[in-house]
FILUM-208784 format. One record per atom (N, C-alpha, C): x, y, z. Coordinates in steps of 0.02 Angstrom, whole numbers, plus 50000, padded with zeros to 5 digits. Layout:
BEGIN
XYZ ...
***
This chain:
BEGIN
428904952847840 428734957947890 428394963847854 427924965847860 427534969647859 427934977547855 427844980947804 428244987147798 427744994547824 427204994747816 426804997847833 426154996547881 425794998247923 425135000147946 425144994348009 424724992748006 424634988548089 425184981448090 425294981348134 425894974848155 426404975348142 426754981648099 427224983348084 427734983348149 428474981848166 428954983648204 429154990448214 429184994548263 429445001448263 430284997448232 430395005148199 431065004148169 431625003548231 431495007048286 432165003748316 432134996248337 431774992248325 431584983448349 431864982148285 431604983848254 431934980748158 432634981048171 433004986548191 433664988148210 433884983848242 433774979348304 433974978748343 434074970348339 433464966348321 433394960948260 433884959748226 434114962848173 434464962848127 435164963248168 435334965348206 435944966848242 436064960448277 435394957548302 435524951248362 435714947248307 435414946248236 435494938948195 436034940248179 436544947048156 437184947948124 437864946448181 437474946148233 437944944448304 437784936748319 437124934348302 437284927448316 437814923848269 437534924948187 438134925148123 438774924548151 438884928248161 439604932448175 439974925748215 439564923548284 439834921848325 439964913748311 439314911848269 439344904648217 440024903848201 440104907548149 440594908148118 441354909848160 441364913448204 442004911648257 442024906548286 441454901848301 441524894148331 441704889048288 441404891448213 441744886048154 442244886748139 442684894648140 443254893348118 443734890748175 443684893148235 443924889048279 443864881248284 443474879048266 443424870948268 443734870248213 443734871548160 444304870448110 444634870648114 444904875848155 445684876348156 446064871548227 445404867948269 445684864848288 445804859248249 445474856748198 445454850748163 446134851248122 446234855748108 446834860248065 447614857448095 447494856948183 448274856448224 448204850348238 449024848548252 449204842248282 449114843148348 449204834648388 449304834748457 449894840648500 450384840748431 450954846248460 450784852348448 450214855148412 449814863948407 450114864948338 450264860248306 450534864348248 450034863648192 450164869248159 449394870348106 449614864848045 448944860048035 449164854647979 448594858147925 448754857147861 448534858047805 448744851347753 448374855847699 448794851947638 449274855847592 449724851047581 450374856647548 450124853547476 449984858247433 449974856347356 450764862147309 451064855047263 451434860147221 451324858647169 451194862547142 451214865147066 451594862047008 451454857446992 452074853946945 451844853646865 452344854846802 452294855646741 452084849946726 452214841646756 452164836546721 451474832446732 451644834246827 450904828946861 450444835946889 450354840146857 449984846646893 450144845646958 449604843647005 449524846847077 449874838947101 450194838747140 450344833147171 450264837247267 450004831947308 449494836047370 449884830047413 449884833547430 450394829647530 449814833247570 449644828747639 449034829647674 449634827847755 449794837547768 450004835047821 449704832747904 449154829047882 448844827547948 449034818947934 449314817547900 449654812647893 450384811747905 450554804847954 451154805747976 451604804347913 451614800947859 452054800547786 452254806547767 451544809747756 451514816147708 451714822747756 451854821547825 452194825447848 453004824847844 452994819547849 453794819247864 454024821147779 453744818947734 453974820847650 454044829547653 453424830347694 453424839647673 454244842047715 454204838747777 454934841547834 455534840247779 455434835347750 456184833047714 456034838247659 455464838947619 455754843647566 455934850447585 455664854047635 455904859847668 456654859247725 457034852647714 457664850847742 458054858447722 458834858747712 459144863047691 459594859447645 459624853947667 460034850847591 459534847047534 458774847547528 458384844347496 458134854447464 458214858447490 458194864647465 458884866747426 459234865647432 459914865347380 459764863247315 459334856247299 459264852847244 458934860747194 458714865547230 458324869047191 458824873647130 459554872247151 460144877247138 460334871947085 460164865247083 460674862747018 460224860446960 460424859946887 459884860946838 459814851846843 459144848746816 459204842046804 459574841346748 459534846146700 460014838946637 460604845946623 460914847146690 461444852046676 461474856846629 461944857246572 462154862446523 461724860646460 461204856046450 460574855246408 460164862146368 460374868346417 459994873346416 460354876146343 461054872646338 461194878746268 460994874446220 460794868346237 460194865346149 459684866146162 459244864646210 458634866046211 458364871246274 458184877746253 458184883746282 457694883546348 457284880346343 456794876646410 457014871946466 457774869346449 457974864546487 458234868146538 457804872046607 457994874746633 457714872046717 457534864946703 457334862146774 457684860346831 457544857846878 458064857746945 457974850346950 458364849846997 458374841047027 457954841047094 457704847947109 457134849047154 456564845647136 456234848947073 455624847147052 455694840147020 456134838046962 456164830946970 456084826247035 456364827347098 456644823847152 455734824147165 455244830047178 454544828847208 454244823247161 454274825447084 454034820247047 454104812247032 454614810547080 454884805147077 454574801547131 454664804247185 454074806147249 453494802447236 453144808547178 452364805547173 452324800847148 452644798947088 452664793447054 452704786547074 453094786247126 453294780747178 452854778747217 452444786947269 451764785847274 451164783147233 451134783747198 450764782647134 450734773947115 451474773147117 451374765847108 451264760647190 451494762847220 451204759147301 450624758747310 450264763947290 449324763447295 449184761547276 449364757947194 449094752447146 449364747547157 449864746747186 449994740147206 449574737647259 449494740347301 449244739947365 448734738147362 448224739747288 447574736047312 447644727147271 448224727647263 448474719947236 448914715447301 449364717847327 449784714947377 449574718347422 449994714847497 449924718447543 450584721447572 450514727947573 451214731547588 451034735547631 451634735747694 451844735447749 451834745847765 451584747147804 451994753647825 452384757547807 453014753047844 453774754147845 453954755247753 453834748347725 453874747547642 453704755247613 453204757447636 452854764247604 453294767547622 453554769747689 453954775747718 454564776447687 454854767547674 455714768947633 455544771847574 455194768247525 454804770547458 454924774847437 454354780447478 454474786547468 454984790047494 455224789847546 455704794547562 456354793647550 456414786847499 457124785247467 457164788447406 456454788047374 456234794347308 456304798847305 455984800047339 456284809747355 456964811347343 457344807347414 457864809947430 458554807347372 458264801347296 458594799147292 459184802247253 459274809547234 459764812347182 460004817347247 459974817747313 460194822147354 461134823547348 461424818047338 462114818747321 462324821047268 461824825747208 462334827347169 462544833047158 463074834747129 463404840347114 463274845247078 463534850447064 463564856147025 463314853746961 462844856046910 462624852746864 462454845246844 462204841946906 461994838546888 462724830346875 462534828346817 463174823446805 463984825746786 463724831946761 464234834246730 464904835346736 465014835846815 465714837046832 465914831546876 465504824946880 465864820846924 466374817246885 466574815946832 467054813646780 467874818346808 467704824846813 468214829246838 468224828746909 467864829746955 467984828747028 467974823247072 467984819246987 468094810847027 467824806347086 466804808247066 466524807247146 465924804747099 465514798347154 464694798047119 464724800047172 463794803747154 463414805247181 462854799947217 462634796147202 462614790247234 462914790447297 463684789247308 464024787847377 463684795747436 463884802047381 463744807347426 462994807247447 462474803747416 461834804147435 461814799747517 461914794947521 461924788247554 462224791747635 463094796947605 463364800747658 463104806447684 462614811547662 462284812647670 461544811847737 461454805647706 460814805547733 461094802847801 461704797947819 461894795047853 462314798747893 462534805447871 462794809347922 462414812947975 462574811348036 462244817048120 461794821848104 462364825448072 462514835148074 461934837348005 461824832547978 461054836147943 460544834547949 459964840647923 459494841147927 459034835547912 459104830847844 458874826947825 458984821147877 459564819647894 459604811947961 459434815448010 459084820448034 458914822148085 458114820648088 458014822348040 457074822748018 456984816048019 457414811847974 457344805847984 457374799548043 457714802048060 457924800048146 457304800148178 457094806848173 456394807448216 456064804048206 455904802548143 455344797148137 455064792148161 455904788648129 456114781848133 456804783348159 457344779548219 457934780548228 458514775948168 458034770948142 458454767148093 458244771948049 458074773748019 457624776147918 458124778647907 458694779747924 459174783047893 459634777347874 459724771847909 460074766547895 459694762147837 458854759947855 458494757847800 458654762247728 458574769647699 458714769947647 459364768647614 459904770547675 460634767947645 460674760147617 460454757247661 460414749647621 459794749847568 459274753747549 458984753447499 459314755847450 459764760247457 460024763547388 460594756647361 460904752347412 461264747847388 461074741247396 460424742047383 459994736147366 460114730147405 460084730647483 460104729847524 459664727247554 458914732447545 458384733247596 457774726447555 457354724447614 456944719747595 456404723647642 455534722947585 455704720247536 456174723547453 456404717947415 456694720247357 456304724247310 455614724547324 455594726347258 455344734847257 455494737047344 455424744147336 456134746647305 456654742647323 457514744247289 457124745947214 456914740847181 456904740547118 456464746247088 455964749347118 455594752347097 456084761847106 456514761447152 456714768347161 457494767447112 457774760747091 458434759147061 458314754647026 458004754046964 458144747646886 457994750646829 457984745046787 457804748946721 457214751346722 456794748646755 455854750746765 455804754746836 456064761246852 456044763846910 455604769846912 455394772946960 455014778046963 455514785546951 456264782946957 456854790646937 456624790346848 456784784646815 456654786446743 455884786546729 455614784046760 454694787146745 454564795146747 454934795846782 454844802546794 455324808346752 455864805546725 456284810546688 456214809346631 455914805846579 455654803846510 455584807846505 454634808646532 454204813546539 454454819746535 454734820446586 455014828246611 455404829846556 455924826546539 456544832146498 456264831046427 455914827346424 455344826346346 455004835146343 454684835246436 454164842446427 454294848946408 455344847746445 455524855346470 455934856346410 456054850746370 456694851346305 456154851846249 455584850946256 455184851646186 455394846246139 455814841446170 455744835446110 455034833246101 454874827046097 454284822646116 454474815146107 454954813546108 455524806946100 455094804246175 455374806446222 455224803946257 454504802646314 453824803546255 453524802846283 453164793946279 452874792146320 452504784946335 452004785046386 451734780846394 451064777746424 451264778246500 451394781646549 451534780246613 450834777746647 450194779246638 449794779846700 449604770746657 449764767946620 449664760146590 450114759446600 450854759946604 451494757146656 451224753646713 451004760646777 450864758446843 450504754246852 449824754746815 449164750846820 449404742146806 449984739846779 449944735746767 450684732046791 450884735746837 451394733646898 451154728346943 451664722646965 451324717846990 452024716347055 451924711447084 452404708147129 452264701347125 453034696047108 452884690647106 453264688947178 453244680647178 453274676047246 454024677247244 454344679447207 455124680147234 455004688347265 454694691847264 454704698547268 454994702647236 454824703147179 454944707147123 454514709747077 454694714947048 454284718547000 454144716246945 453554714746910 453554711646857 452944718246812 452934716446772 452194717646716 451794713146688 451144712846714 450684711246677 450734710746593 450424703746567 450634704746492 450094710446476 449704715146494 449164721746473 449764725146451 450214726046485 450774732746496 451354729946454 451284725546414 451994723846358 452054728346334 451484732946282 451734737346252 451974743046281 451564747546333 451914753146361 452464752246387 452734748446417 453414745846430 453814747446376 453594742546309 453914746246245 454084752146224 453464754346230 453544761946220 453754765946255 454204764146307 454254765946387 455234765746359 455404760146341 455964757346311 456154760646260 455664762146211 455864765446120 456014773746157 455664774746218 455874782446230 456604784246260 456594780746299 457274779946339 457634778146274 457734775146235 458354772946168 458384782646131 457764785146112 457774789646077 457994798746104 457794796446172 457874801846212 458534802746220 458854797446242 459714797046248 460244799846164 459694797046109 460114798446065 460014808646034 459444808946052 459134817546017 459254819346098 459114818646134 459244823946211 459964823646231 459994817046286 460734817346338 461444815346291 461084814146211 462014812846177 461804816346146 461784821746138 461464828946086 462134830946076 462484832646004 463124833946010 463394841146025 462764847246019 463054852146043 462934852246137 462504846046163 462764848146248 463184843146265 463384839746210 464244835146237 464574840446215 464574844246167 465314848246156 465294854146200 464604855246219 464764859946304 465014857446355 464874851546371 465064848146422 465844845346413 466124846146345 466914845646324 467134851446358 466934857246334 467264864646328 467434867146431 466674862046437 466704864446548 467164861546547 467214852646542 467894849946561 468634851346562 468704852646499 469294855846482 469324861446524 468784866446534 469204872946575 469214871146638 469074867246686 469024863446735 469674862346738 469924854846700 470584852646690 471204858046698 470964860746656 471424869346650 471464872546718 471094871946740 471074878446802 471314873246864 471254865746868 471594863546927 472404862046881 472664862446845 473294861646816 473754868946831 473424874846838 473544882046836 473424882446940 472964878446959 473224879947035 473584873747043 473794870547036 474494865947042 475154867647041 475014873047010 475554875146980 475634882046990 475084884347027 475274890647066 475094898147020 474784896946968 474794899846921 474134902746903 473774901846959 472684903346935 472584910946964 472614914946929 472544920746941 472124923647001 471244919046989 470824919647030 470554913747075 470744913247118 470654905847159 470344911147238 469974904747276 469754907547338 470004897847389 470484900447384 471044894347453 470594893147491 470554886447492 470314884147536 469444881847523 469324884447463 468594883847452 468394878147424 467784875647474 467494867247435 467484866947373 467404869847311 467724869147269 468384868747225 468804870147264 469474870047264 469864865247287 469424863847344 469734857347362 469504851047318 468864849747313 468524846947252 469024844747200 469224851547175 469664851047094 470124849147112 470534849847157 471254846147159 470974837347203 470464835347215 470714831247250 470554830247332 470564835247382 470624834747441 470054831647458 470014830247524 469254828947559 468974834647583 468384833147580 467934837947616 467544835547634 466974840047709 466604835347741 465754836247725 465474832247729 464694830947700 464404840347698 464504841747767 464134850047766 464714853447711 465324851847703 465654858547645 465404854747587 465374849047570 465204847047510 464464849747492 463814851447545 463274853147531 463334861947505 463964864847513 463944872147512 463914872147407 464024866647383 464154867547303 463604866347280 463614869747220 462774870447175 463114873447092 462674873547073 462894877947016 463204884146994 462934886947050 463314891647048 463894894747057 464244890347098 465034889847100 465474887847021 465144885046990 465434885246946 465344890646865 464884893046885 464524897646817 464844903946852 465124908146920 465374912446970 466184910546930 466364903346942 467164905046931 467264905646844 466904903746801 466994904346732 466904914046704 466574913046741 466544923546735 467214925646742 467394921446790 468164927246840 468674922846805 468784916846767 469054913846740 469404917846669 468834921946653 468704922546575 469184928246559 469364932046630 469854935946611 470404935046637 470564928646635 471344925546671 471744926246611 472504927646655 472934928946592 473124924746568 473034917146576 473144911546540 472734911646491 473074912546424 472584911646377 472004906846355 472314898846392 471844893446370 471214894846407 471484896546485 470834895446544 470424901046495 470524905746496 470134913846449 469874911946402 470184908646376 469614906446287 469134900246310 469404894846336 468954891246349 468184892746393 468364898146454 467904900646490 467404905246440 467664908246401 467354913046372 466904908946316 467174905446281 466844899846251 466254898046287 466184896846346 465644891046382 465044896946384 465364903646419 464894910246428 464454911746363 464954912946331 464704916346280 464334910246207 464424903946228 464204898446186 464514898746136 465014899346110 465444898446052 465854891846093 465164885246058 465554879846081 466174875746028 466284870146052 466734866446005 466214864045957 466534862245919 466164856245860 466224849045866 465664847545860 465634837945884 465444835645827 465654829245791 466184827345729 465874819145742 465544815545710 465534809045724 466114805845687 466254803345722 466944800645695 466734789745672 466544788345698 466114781045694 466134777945761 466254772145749 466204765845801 466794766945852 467364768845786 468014766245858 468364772245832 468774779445885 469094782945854 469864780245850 470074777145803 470914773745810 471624779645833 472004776445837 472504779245882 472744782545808 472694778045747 472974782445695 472874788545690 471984787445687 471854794445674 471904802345744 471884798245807 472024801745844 472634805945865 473184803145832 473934806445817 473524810345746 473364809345706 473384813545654 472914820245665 472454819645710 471994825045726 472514828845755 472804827845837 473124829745867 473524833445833 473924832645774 474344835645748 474224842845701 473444840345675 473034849445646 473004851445702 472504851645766 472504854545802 473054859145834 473614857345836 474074859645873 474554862745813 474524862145756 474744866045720 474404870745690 473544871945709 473334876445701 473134882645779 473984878345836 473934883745882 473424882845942 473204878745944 472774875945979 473094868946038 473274867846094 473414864646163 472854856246130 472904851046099 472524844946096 472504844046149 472934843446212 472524842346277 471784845146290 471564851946282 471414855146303 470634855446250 470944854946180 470584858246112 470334852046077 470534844846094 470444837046054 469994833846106 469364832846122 469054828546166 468774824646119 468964815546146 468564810446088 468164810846160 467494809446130 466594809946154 466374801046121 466204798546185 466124791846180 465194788946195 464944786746171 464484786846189 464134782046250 464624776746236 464764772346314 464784776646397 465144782546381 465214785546467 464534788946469 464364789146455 463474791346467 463054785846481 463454777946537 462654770846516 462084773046552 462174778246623 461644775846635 460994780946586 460994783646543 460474785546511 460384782346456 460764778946439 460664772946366 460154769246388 460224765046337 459744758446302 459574755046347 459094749746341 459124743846375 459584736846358 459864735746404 460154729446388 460244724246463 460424719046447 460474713246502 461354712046499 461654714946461 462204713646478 462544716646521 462964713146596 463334717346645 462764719946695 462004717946692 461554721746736 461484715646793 461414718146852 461384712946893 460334712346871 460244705146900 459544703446892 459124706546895 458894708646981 458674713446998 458444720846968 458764720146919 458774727646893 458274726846828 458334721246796 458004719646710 457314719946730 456884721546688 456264721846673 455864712746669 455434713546682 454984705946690 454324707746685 454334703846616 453534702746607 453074697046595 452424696946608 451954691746596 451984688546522 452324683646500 452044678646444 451144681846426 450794679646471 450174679946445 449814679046524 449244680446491 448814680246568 448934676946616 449214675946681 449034672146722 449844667446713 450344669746664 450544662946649 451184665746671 451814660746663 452614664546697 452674669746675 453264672746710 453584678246694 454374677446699 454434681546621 455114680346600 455594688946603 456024687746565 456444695146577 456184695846492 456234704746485 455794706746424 456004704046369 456524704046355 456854701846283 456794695046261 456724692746316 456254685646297 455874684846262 455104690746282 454614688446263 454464694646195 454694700846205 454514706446143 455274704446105 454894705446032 455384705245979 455424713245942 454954718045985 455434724145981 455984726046028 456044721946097 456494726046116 457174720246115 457284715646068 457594712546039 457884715745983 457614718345947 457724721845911 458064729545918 458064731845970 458254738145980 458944736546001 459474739845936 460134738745946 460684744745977 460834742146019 461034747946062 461424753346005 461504758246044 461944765045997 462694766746023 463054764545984 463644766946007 464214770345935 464474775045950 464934777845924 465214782145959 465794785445920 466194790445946 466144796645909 466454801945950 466424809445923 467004813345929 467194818745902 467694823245920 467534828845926 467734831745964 467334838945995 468094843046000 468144847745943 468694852245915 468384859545904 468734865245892 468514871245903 468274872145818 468044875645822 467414874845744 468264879345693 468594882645722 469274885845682 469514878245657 469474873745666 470034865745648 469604864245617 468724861945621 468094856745631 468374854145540 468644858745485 468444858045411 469044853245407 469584854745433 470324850345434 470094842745476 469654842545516 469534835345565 468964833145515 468454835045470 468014832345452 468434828545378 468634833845369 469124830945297 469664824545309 470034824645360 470384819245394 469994813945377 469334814845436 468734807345437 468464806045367 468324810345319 468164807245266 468734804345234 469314807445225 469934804945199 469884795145229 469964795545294 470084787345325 469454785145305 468924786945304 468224782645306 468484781345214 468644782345167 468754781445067 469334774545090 469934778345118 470474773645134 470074766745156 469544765745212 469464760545249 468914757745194 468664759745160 468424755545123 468514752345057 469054757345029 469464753744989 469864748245013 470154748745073 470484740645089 469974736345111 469154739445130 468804732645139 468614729045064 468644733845032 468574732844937 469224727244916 469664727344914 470524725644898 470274717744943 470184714945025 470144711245049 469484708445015 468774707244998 468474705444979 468494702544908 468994707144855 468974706744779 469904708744765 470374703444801 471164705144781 471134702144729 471674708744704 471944710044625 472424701844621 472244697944574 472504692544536 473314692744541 
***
């Protein structure tokens, strides 16, 4: 346009121009965002997006709720008992060895999620899987650690409960949020995952993929407590795991012989992770020091004697024993128990007080490998420093076994139902056997077992001296039996 001399626009037309195109603009743009935002809602008006979270291990993992799956995953993770998981740590009292181990069974539980996702899509362009198959899948993944307790594993030994059963009760109870969401869906899906968690549901090999040795729960926690503990034990090949996941004519999970080795290396992590992470001897001798004040504090309300108790509280009932119902059992988290060790710490019972104060303040016990088998000999003889250096052996002597920890151990075929073992391809195209068959590393990988003693570091020089004392003794009589004196 012409700024000067003939043909020029009087300036109020220039004005007025410019005003009509910034009003047609304007009005563009209110018709696009409106059509978006109708594209945006469901048939029921509700605004769909995509939910992305933020994760340390798989970055962005993206649920697309204009999808009926990825809606119902987003409803269940915004449940009120799938928002609880956010209150308990994944590898519990981990945090006083490795200062990062500060994750939830929230963010594990999404990652388990994707992972599961992750492997259905690769399967899928191999088999043909069903809907329904996808819907249990995932939403048995998710939901599959929803039953557990206050730290994690840590206190079901003391409150005498899996988590497992409470997950299953849970989902299968009316009165929550989660069988409600689920209900909607589907009126069975609440019954389908209960029989998936007890390997029940067909087909088998979504059981297997959310519950075996090759599952998408340990795909996902390698990784993870490898990331947040700063080991690197447990890292391996996951995205050559999935890729090379298969389904045979019985319906089961197998591996491609491509994926022998990451499997391996999938195997060497899980052996190493269990021995430097979940049997780490300073978070067994934390996990001694909780027990014991635990023990202590339902022995002291038995007996009428707990200074600070709140009657009647799901945790209380818990410790002694009673029942409680799915909604009081959802009221516990971690924090019920890190709340009563505070108020513990100044009970006038001296044991509950030192032990509590111990756990607070990390002045843990000392964990002592003692070997293979701790004998009764030596267990009267410990018992007897301990308690003559003033110290309750109930309370102050925990033998630490490395057996009550299986499910984070080794691989093995012994005592595992079928279903559960790993299966891989011989070779291209050819049978498939169970792993130890065919790798002569994981033949080789000999499980780990010993024992420990977890004593207050005031005894630790009197218990170490003991074990060396018997370990000279025991090999002088294996000396004497091999080479007797004439």
């Amino acid at each position: 346009m012409p700024s000067n001399g003939e043909g020029a626009l009087p300036a109020t037309a220039q004005h007025s121009l410019l005003s009509t195109s910034i009003s047609l603009w304007s009005v563009s743009l209110v018709i696009s965002s409106h059509a978006l935002e109708r594209l945006r809602r469901s048939p029921r008006g509700k605004t769909l997006a995509q939910r992305n979270y933020r994760d340390p291990l798989h970055n962005i993992i993206t649920l697309d709720e204009s999808q009926p799956i990825d809606r119902l995953i987003v409803d269940l993770i915004d449940s009120a008992e799938f928002q609880r998981l956010r209150r308990i740590r994944q590898l519990g009292l981990a945090m006083f060895t490795y200062q990062g181990a500060e994750q939830s069974r929230f963010t594990h539980s999404i990652g388990v999620m994707h992972v599961m996702t992750r492997a259905l899509a690769l399967l899928s362009s191999h088999h043909s899987i069903g809907e329904e198959a996808q819907v249990v899948g995932r939403a048995s993944a998710l939901l599959h650690d929803l039953g557990h307790g206050p730290l994690s594993h840590v206190v079901e030994k003391v409150f005498n409960f899996h988590h497992e059963n409470w997950t299953r009760r849970i989902i299968l109870d009316g009165s929550t949020e989660v069988h409600q969401i689920l209900s909607n869906f589907d009126p069975l899906l609440p019954e389908k995952l209960a029989a998936l968690y007890q390997h029940r549901y067909a087909p088998a090999f979504v059981s297997q993929l959310v519950s075996s040795q090759l599952d998408c729960d340990r795909m996902d926690y390698l990784l993870r407590d490898s990331l947040m503990t700063g080991a690197k034990y447990g890292v391996y090949d996951l995205e050559w795991v999935l890729h090379a996941l298969r389904i045979d004519e019985r319906d089961r999970i197998y591996v491609e012989s491509k994926g022998l080795y990451s499997v391996e290396e999938y195997l060497q992590a899980r052996y190493y992770m269990f021995r430097q992470v979940y049997f780490h001897r300073t978070l067994r001798s934390a996990e001694a020091v909780l027990n014991s004040a635990l023990n202590r504090a339902r022995e002291l309300i038995q007996r009428g004697e707990l200074d600070f108790r709140m009657q009647d509280s799901v945790f209380e009932k818990m410790l002694v024993g009673s029942p409680v119902s799915t909604l009081e059992y959802l009221q516990l988290d971690d924090t019920d128990v890190m709340f009563r060790l505070k108020e513990w710490s100044r009970d006038r019972d001296p044991i509950l007080a030192d032990l509590s104060r111990r756990l607070m303040d990390r002045r843990l016990f000392k964990a002592i490998d003692v070997g293979i088998d701790a004998s009764e000999e030596f267990r009267k003889a410990a018992r007897e420093i301990v308690a003559r250096r003033g110290f309750d052996p109930q309370y102050y002597l925990i033998i630490d076994r490395a057996a009550d920890i299986p499910y984070y151990g080794d691989y093995s075929t012994v005592g595992v139902a079928p279903e559960s073992l790993i299966y891989v391809e011989t070779a291209a195209g050819e049978s498939v056997r169970e792993i130890s068959e065919v790798s002569e590393v994981v033949r080789g990988m000999r499980g780990y077992s010993i024992d420990r003693v977890c004593v207050p570091v005031e005894v630790s020089d009197e218990i170490s001296g003991l074990i060396s004392g018997q370990s000279i003794q025991a090999k002088g009589d294996s000396a004497n039996k091999a080479f007797p004196s004439s």
